[in-house]
N, C-alpha and C positions, 0 to 999 in steps of 0.2 A: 505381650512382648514389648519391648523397651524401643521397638526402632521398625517403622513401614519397611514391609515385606514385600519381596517380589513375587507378582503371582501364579509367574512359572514354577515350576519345580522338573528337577532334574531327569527322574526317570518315572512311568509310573507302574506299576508292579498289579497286573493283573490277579487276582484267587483265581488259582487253580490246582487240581488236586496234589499236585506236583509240589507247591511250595505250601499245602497246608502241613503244617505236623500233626498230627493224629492222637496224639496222647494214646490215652484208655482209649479214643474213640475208632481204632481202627474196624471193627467188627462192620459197623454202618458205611465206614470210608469206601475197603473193599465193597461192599455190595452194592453202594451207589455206583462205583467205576462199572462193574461188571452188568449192572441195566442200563447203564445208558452206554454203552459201548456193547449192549448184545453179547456179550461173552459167555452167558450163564443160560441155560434152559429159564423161562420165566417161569416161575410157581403164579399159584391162583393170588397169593397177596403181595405180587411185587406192584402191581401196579399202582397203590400208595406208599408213601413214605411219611412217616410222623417225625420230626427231631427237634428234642423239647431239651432245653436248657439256659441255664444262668444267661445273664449279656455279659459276651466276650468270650464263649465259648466255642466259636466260631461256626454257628448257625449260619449269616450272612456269608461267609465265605465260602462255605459247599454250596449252598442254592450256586451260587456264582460260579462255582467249578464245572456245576451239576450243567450250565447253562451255554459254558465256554468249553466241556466236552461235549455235548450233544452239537455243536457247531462244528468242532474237527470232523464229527461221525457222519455229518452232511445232511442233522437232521435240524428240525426246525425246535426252539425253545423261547419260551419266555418266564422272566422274572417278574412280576408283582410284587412289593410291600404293600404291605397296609396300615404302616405307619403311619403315614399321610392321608388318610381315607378319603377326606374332605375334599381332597385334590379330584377325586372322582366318584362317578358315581356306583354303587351295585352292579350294574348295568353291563360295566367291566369284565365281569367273570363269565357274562353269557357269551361274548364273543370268544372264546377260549378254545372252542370245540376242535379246529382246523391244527391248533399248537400240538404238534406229538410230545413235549416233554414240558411242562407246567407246575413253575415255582410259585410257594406262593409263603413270602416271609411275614415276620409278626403276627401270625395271626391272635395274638393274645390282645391286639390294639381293635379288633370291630367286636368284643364282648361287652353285650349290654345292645346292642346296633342290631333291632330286627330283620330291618334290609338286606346289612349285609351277610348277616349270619345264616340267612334263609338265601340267600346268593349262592354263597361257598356251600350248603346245603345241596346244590341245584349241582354244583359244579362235579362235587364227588359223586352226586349219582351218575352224571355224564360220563365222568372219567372210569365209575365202575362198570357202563358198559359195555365202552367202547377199548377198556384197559388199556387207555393209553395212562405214560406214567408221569402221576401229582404227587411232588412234593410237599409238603408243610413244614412248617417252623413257628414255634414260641415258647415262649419263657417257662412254662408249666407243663405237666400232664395234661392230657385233654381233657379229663375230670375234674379238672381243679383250675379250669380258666375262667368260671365263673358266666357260663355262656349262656344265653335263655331260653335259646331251642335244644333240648336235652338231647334228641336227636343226631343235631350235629356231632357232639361230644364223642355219641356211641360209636357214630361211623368213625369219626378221627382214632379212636382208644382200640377200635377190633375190628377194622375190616382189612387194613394191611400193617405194616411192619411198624413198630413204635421204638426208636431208640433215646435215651436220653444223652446227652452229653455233657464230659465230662470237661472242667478246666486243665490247664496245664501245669504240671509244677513248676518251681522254683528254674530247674537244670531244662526243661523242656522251651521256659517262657523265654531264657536267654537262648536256646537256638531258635529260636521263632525271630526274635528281636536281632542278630544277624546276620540270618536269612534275611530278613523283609530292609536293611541295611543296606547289603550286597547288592538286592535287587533294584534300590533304589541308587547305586553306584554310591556309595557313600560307606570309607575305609573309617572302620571303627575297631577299635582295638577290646579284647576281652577286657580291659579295666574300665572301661566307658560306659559298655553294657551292664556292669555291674554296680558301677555309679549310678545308670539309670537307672535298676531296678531297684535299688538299696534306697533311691530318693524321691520318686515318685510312685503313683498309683502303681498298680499292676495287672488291673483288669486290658487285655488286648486292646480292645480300641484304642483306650485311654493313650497307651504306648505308641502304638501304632502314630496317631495324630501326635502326638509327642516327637515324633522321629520327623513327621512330616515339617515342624514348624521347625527344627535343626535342623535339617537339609535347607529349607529357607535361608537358615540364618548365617549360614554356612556359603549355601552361594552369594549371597548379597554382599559377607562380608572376602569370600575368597579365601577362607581359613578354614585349614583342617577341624574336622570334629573331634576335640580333645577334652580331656576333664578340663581345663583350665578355662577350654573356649566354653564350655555347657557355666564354668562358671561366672562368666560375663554373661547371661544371656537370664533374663527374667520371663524364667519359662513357665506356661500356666502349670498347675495345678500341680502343683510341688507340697511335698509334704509335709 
């Protein structure tokens, strides 16, 4: 950026099932609403969830849905990444047992990681006895995350539900993009969004934090978000 930002920002726009768009992926969208809102008889394999796909396909934001509806329901949840593993230890996933709804993101990031792989091991036998409901998330099939206890793999791939997900198109990423605008109180007009897309990455996050650093740039300077204003503004990762 060309000019010290202020470190507030205007609104901040929670994930929730509400403001995700679903693409393809609505089949898992429904059935995650419907287990952690009790709405659906449970079958024998709801109590895990697998959701495996590309970054940006909005893995991180249903964990976050998954986390911020089980709180409306008045039940208790927790999020985990394991992006940051280092930040703690294994040890983590034994205290888990008391959490009735248990996310648990990246897991493509502790492959290779005995500890932790023989942890999350521990975790899913807990959660298959006691069927309360684990989510997971990462970048691949379970098969194909390159993991060393084979074991794990099996349980993640066939003991409950496995969906992959999909990106967004073209017409779906621009209403995501003023959706998450709106919610950030920030008037943007369909030719801005399409300046966006047409000019930068288009993988979600990417956008997303795109939008974050133009609200910035927007309140600092007190000017509408216009094509003219995005083009005073030397924005990262421009094409």
């Amino acid at each position: 950026m060309s000019k010290q930002l202020p470190l507030n920002i205007s609104l901040r726009d929670f994930p929730s099932f509400e403001n995700y768009v679903p693409g393809k992926n609505q089949e898992p969208v429904d059935r995650l609403k419907k287990l952690v809102t009790g709405t659906n008889e449970q079958e024998e394999t709801d109590w895990l969830i697998y959701l495996w796909g590309a970054s940006g396909c909005g893995k991180t934001h249903l964990l976050e849905a998954i986390c911020r509806q089980a709180g409306h329901a008045g039940t208790n949840s927790l999020l985990v990444s394991l992006k940051r593993q280092s930040d703690n230890s294994p040890e983590v996933l034994e205290e888990l047992s008391r959490i009735a709804v248990v996310c648990i993101d990246d897991v493509h990031c502790i492959a290779g990681s005995r500890d932790w792989e023989t942890a999350l091991f521990a975790l899913c036998e807990q959660r298959r006895q006691t069927r309360q409901l684990l989510v997971l998330s990462a970048n691949n099939n379970a098969n194909y995350l390159g993991l060393s206890l084979p074991d794990l793999a099996t349980r993640m791939a066939g003991w409950g539900l496995s969906f992959p997900l999909q990106g967004l198109d073209d017409e779906e990423k621009f209403a995501v993009v003023k959706q998450r605008a709106r919610n950030r109180g920030i008037d943007v007009g369909d030719d801005v969004v399409r300046y966006v897309l047409n000019r930068y990455p288009r993988d979600m996050q990417a956008l997303f934090k795109l939008l974050e650093q133009v609200d910035q740039c927007s309140l600092a300077s007190q000017r509408r978000v216009t094509i003219p204003f995005l083009k005073t503004l030397e924005l990262e990762d421009a094409r």
